[in-house]
C-alpha positions as CSV (number, residue, x, y, z in Angstrom):
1,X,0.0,0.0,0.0
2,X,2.8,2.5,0.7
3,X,4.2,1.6,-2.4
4,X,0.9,2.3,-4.7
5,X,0.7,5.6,-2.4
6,X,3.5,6.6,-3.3
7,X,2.9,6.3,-6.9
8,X,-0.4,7.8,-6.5
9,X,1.3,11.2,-4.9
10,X,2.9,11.8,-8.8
11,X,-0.5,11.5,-10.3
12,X,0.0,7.5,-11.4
13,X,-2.8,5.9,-10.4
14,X,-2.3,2.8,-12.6
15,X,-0.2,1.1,-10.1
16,X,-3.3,0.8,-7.8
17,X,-4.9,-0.9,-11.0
18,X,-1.6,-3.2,-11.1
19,X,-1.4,-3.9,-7.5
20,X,-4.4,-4.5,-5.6
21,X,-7.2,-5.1,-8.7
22,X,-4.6,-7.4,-10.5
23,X,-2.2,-9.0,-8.0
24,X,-3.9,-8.7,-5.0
25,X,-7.0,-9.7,-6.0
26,X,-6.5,-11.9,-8.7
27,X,-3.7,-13.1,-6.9
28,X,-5.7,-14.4,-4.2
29,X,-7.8,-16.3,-7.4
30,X,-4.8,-17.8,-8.9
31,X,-3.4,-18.9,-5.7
32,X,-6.9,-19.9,-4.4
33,X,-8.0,-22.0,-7.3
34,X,-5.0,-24.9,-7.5
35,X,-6.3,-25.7,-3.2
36,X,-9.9,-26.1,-4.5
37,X,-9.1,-28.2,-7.4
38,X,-7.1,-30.4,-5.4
39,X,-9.2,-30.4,-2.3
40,X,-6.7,-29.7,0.0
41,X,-7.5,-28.8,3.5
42,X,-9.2,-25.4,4.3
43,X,-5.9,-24.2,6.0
44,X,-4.2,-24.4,3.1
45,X,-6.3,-21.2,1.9
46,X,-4.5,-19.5,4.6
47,X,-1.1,-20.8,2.9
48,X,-2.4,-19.2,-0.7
49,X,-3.2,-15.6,0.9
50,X,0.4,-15.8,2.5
51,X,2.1,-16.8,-0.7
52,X,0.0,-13.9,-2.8
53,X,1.2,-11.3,0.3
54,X,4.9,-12.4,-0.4
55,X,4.8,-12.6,-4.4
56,X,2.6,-9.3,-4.7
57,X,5.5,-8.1,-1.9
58,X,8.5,-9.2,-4.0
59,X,6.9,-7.8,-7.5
60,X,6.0,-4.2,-5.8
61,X,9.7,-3.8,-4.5
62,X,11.1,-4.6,-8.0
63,X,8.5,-2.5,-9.9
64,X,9.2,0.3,-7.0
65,X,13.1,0.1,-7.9
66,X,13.0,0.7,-11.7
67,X,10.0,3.4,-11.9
68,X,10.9,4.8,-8.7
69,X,10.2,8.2,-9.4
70,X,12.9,11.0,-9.9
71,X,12.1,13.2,-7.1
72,X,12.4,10.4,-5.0
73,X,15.5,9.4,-5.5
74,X,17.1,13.4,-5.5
75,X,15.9,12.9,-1.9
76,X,19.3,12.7,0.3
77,X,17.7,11.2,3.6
78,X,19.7,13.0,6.5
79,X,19.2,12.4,10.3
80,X,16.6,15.3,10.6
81,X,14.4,14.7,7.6
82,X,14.7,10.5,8.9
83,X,13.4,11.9,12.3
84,X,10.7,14.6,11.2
85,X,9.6,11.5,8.7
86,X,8.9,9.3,12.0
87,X,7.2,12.5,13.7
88,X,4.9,12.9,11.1
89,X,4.3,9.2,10.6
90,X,3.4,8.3,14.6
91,X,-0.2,9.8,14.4
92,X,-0.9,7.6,11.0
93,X,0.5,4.6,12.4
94,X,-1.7,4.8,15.4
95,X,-4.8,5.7,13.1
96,X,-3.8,2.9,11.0
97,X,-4.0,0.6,14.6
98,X,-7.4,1.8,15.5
99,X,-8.6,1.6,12.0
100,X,-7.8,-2.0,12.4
101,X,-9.3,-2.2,15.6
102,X,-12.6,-0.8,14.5
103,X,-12.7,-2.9,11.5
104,X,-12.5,-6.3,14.2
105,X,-14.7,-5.2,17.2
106,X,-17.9,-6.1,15.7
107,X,-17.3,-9.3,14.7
108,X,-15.8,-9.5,18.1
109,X,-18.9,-8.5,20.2
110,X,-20.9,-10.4,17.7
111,X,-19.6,-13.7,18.8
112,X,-19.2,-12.9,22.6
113,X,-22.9,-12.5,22.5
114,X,-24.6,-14.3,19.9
115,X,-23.4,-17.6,18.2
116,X,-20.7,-18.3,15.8
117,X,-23.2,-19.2,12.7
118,X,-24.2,-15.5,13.3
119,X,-20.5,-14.1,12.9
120,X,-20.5,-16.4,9.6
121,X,-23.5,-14.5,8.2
122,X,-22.4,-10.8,9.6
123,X,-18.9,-11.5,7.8
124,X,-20.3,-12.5,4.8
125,X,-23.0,-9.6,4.5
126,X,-19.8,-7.4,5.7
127,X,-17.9,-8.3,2.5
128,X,-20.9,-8.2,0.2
129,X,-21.2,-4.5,1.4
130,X,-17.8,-3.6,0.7
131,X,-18.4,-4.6,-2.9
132,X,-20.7,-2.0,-3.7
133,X,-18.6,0.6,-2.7
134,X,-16.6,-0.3,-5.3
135,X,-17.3,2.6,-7.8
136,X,-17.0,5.0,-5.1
137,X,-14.0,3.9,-4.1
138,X,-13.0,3.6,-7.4
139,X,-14.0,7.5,-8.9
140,X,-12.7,8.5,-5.6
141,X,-9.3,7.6,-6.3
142,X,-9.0,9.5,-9.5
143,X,-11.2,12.7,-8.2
144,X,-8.9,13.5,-5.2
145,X,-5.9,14.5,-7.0
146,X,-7.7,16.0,-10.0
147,X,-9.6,17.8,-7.3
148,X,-7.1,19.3,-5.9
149,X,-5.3,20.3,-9.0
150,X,-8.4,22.4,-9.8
151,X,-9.1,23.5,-6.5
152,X,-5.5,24.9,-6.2
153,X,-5.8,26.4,-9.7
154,X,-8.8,27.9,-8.3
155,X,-11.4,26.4,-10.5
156,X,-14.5,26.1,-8.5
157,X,-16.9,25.8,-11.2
158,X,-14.7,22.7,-12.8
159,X,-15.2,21.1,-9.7
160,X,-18.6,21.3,-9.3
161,X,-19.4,19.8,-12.6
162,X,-16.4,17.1,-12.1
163,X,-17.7,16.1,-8.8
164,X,-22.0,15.6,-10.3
165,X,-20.9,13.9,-13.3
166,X,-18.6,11.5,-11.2
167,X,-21.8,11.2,-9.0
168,X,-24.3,10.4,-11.5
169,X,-21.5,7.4,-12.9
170,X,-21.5,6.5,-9.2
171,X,-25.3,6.2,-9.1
172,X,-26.1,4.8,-12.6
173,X,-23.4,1.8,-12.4
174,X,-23.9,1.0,-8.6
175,X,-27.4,0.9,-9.0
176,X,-28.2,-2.7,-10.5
177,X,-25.6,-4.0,-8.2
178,X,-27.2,-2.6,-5.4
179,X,-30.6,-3.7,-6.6
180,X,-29.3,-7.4,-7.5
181,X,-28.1,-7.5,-3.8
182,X,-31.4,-6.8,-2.0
């Protein structure tokens, strides 16, 4: 994720496509796949998410060396920029570890007070739900820094018509998916 950050903070937002839709993702197919036509055991899903983690890993640090880009590597790292770097980074860090907290209390309290067939269904209607914020997630990627190019430029109006077309797309490709769901 750092790395497609990164990337994405030069206005290349195809290395979120490469990334997380392709290898993460599709990873997880390709490496899911072979222990489901084998019938392995169900732990060995576990082993297939840790191999995609290390080979989506491995890739991103290669691609990272060769296109890394050329203001990063003018940067000379010296003691004071390494230390303002961790200063700045401790409040994300500990956002980051609440984030993850957050995202694990419900099933949590789910299954200290109802059954574990309920925290089954609740994780299942959990994912499902994340799937149709898809396209928001989606435009939203590619509106913030356009966004902010015009707003710094000054361009109010662009916005504004920017921001309804992206909403109607929003509204007219999540719809049937929504619709299909409930």
């Amino acid at each position: 994720d750092i790395i497609v950050s990164t990337f994405r903070g030069f206005d290349r937002t195809q290395e979120s496509v490469y990334f997380w839709s392709l290898l993460v993702y599709g990873g997880k197919l390709l490496f899911i796949i072979p222990v489901l036509v084998l019938r392995l055991p169900f732990n060995y899903i576990f082993y297939a998410f840790i191999a995609n983690i290390v080979v989506v890993l491995l890739i991103a640090i290669i691609y990272f060396k060769k296109k890394i880009p050329k203001e990063i590597k003018d940067i000379k790292a010296t003691d004071s920029l390494k230390k303002d770097l961790l200063i700045f980074s401790i409040p994300l860090i500990v956002s980051g570890m609440a984030l993850l907290i957050l995202q694990a209390v419900d099933k949590f309290m789910i299954g200290h007070f109802m059954q574990d067939y309920d925290v089954g269904i609740y994780n299942v209607a959990y994912i499902i739900s994340g799937y149709l914020n898809i396209f928001i997630i989606s435009f939203v990627y590619i509106y913030q820094p356009v966004g902010t190019k015009l707003y710094a430029q000054g361009k109010n109006l662009e916005i504004k018509e920017l921001y309804q077309t992206i909403t109607k797309w929003i509204f007219l490709l999540a719809s049937p998916l929504i619709m299909f769901v409930f």
